[in-house]
N, C-alpha and C positions, 0 to 999 in steps of 0.2 A: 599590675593592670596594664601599664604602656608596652611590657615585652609580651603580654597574649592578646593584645592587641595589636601588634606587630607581626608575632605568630598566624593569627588567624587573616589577617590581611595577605600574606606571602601564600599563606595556603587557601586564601582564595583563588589568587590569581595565578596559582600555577596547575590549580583543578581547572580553570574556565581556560586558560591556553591549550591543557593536554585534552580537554575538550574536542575542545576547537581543532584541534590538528588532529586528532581522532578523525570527528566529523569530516572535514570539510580537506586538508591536504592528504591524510592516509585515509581515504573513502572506504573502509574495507571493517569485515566481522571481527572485533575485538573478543577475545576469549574471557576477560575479566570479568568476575563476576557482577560488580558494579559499572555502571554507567550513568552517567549522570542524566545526558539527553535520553536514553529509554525509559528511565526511570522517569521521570518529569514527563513524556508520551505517555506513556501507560498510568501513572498517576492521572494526569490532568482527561484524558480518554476515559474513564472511568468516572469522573465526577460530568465530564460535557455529555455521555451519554446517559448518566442520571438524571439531568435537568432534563434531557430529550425527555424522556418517559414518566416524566413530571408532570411537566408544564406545556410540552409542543406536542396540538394535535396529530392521531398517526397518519395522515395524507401528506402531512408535513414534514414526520421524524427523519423521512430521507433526506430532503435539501439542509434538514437541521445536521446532520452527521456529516455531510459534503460540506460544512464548513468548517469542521475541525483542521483536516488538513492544513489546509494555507495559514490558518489564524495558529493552529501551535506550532508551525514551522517558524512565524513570525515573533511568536510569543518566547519559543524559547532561547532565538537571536535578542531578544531582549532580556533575556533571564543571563547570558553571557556578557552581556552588556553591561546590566546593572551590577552584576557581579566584579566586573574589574573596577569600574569605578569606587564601587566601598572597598575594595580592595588597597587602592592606593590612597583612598581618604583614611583611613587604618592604617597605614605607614605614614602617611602625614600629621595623624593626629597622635599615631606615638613617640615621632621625635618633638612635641612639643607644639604644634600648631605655628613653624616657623614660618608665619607667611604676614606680608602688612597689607591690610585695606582702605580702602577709603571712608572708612567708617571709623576707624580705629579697635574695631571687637573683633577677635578671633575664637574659632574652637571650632567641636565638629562638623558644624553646619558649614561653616564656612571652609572646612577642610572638604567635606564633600561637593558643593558650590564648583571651589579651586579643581578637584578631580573630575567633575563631569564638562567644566570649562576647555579643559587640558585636555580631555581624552577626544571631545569633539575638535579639539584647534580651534575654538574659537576665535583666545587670543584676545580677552576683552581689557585687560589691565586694569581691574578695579580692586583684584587680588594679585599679590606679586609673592613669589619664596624669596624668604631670607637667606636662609643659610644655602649652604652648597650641597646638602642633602638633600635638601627640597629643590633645590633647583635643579640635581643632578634624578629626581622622582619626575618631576615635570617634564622634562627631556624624553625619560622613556618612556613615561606613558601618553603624550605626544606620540613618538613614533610607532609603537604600539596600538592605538585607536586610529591612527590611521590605514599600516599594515591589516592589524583586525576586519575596518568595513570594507576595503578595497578586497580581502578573499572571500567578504559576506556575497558582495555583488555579485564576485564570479559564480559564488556556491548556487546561488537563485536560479539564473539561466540553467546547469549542467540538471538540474532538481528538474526544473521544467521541460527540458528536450526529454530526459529517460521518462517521466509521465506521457509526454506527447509519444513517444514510439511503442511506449505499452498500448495506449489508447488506439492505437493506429490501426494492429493487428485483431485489438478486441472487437474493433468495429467492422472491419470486414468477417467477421464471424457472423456475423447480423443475417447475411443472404446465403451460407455456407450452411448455418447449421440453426438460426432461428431465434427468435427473442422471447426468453431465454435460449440459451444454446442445450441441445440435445444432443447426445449421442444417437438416435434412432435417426433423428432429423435429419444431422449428420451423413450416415449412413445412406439411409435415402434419398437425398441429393444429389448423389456420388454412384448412383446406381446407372448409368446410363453408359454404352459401349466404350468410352473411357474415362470412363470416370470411376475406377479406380487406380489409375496413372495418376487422375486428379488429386484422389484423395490421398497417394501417396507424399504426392507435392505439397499439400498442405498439412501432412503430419510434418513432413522436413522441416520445412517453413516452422509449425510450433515446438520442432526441437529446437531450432535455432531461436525463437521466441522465448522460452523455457529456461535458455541457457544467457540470455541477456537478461531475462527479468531475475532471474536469482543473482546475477552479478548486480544488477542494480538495483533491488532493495535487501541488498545484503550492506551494499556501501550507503545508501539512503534508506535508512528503516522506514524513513517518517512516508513514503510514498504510497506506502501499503495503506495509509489514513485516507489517501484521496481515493473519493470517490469516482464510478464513468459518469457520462453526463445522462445515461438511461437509467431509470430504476432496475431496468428487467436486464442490466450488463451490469458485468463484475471482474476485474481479474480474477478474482474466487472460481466462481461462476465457469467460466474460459478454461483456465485449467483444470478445474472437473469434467468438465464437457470432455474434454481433451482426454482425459486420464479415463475416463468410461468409455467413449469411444479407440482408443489404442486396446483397453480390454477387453470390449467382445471383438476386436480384430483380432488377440492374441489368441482368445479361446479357441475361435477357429472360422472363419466367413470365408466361403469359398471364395478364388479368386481375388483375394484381397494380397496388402502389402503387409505381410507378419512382417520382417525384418525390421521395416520403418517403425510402424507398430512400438514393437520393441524398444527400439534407441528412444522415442518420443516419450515411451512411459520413463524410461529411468530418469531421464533427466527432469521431465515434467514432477515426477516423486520426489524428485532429489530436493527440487525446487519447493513442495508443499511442505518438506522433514525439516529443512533447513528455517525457512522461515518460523514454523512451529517454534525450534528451538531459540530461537533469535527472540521472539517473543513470549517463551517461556509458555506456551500452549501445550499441555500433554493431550495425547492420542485420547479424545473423547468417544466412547460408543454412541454410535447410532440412537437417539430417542426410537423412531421407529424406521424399519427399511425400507429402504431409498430403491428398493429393486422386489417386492414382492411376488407371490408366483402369477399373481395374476397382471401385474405390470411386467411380468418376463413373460407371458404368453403372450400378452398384446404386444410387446416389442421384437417378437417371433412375425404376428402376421403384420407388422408395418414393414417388414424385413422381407418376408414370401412375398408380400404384396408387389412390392420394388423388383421382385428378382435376384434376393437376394437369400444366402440360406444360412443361418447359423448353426454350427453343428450341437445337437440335442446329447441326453444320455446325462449320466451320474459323471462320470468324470469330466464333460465339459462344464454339467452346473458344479463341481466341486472344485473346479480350477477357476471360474468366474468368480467364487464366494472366495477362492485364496489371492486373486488377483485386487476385490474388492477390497479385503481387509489392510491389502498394505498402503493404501490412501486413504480410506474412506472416516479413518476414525482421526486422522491429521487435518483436514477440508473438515471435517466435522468442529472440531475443536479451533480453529480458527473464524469460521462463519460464527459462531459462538460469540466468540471476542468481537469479530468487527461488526456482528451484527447486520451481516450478509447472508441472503438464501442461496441455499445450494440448487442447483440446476436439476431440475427432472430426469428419469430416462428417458420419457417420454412426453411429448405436448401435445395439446388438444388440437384437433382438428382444425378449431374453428380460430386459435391462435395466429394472428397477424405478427410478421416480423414489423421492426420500426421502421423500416424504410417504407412499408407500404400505409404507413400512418400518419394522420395529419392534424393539428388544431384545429385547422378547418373543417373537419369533416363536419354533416349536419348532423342536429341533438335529434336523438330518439329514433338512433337509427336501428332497426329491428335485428332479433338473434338469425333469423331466414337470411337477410342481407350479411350478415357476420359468416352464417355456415356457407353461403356461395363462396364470402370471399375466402376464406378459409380451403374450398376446394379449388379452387381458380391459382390459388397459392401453388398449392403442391399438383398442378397441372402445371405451371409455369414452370417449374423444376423438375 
């Protein structure tokens, strides 16, 4: 019993190190098939979004999902934590409980006590080690809980700058392309004598987006949990937008930037495949289409309307349907899991972005006053 007690103590602590240095100092996609912190995310993600559709009304469910994030990136620096300390109360306790108190009783409890005292530094001397194994136990796990939260600290900040720079870009999409973000909207926005210079500038800008956000939550999974601070914004959201709009560029819009186009979708695809796989989501079909014929005729005359022309015929809609399929069923199967809507191709007329919204606005304000501002919008742009 004292050598699998011993056993299981050493391989505690050397699963919650190679962890940890997984996580936090080698920041990057582990190929093994187990992981302990995804596995604990997506475990613990799955019961927190139960209780949501439980218990928390749906006007609610959002702000209830926006607190997963922070609390299991907290929760599972505590599952690291707790983990080393019974780890070395388990090597404490299988060389015999050599340690004297002020009480004169020893054993586990007080093997674990001695390892959570020692790991924080406390340093209270009401427990001391006897022998020179425990004293030589006490040393390293000392220097170890220390080491340990001094790389928790840093890990926090670096968590929270690559959140704040995703957020940065999502938000200026807000008067770019609409809340939610559309590809038509997109599009139409972008329609005026240089403004598709513009819009090529901002497809660049979201390769360059596309290729930071996959390096960082490929090194921080857990980031993909936080939510924006809008209901109607999503990095989900963003990159479909993104990925429909580079598609009906690729198809064919006169005068537009194909090249850019191009580089934006691969990386921006690369970006939704990779994630899929990191999260174990296969390519989900479509419940029902996200582009039907009568949502592509009306996203034709928001398009003629602008000035703008998409090219028609069987081989453009049969290259939009191949360009669709190699995203649409990865954003499918993720919105799935995190329990985000995917972005329209098109939005309503009478749809307000958030910048032009307020809590103060007055109650019972009419659909007449909605449809002016709604047109007032897209005269503005």
């Amino acid at each position: 019993m004292l050598i699998l007690a011993a056993l299981i103590g050493v391989a505690l602590i050397i699963v919650i190190l190679w962890e940890g240095f997984e996580v936090i100092i080698l920041p990057r996609r582990v190929t093994r098939r187990f992981r302990l912190s995804r596995y604990f995310f997506r475990s613990f993600w799955y019961f927190w979004r139960a209780i949501g559709n439980v218990l928390v009304p749906v006007k609610y469910q959002e702000t209830w999902l926006s607190f997963f994030g922070p609390l299991s990136n907290l929760a599972m620096i505590g599952v690291w934590v707790s983990g080393l300390i019974i780890g070395f109360s388990l090597l404490y306790w299988s060389s015999g409980s050599p340690v004297r108190t002020t009480e004169g009783s020893a054993g586990f409890i007080t093997d674990l006590y001695l390892s959570g005292t020692t790991f924080f530094t406390l340093g209270l001397g009401d427990v001391i080690p006897r022998s020179n194994l425990a004293r030589f136990l006490t040393v390293v796990e000392s220097g170890m809980g220390f080491g340990f939260l001094a790389l928790v600290i840093s890990y926090l900040p670096a968590l929270n700058q690559s959140f704040s720079r995703r957020e940065v870009s999502n938000s200026l999409l807000d008067a770019r392309a609409g809340s939610p973000p559309s590809a038509a909207e997109m599009l139409r926005r972008h329609a005026d004598e240089h403004g598709m210079e513009g819009l090529r500038q901002l497809l660049l800008e979201w390769e360059r987006w596309s290729a930071e956000f996959l390096e960082g939550h490929l090194s921080y999974p857990v980031l993909a949990y936080f939510r924006s601070q809008h209901e109607n914004q999503s990095w989900l959201a963003a990159l479909t937008a993104i990925l429909d709009t580079c598609t009906l560029v690729m198809v064919g819009l006169e005068g537009s930037c194909k090249r850019q186009a191009e580089l934006t979708f691969a990386i921006a695809r690369h970006a939704v495949v990779d994630l899929a796989l990191v999260f174990r989501r296969p390519p989900q079909k479509m419940p029902r289409d996200r582009l039907p014929p009568d949502t592509l005729a009306q996203l034709r005359g928001v398009l003629t309307d602008a000035g703008l022309k998409l090219n028609k015929g069987e081989a453009a809609d049969q290259k939009l349907a191949e360009l669709r399929q190699m995203y649409e069923p990865y954003v499918n199967g993720l919105a799935l899991f995190f329990h985000i809507k995917l972005p329209p191709w098109v939005i309503a007329d009478t749809k307000m972005d958030n910048w032009q919204t307020s809590a103060w606005e007055p109650q019972g304000a009419s659909s007449g006053k909605a449809e002016r501002e709604g047109r007032a919008k897209r005269e503005h742009f």
